[in-house]
N, C-alpha and C positions, 0 to 999 in steps of 0.2 A: 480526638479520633486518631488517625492511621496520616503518616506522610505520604507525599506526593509519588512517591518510590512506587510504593505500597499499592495504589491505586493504578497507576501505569502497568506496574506485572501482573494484576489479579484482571483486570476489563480483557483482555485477550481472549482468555479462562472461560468467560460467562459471556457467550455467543447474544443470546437473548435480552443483553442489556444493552439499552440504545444508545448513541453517542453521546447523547444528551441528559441520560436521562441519569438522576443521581445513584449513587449505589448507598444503599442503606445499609447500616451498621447490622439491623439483623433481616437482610432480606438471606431467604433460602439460596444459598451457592448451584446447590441442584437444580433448583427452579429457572435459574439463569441460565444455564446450559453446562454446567461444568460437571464431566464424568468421569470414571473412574482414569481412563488414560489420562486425561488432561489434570488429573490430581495428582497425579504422577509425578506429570512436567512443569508443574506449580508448585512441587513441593520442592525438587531440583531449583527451580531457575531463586525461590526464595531463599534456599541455602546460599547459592551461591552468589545474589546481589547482598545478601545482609551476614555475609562470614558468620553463618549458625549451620548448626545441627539438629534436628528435630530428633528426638528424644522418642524410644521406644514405646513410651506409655503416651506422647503423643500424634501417634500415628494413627490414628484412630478418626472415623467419619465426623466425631464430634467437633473432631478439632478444625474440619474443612466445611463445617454445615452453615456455617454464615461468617460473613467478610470480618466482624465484629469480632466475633470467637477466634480466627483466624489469625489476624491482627493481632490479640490480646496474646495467641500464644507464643508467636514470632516477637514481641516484645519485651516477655519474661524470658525467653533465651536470652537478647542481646543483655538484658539486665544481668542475665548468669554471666556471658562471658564478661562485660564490664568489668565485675567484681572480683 
C-alpha cells in the first residue's frame, strides 16, 4: 500500500473519515469529503512533502478519485525522479 507519510497528508483532506476508521485503497476521495479547493491543497502539500511534480496529464479527477489511484500515481513520479 501507501506509507505512513502518505496517509497523515491525505486524512486532513477527507473530513468524513473517522479517526479510527481505516482508509481503504479504493474508497471515493469525494465521498470522504475532499473537494475541489482541498484538491488543490493536497496536490501542493503532496508535491512538496515527496519532492515531485504532478504532470499535466495527471491532473485530472481520475487521478484524485480514490487514495489507491492517488498513491499509485505519486509513486510512479518518485520512481521517474529516482531514475
Amino acid at each position: 500500500m501507501w506509507d505512513d507519510q502518505f496517509e497523515q497528508i491525505l486524512r486532513p483532506f477527507v473530513p468524513f473519515l473517522g479517526p479510527q476508521e481505516e482508509l481503504a485503497p479504493d474508497a471515493e476521495l469525494k465521498d470522504l469529503g475532499l473537494d475541489s479547493l482541498a484538491t488543490v491543497q493536497l496536490l501542493g502539500t503532496l508535491e512538496e512533502a515527496y519532492q515531485v511534480r504532478f504532470r499535466d496529464s495527471a491532473l485530472t479527477m481520475d487521478t484524485f478519485r480514490t487514495a489507491g489511484v492517488l498513491w499509485d500515481t505519486v509513486q510512479s513520479m518518485l520512481h521517474t525522479t529516482a531514475s
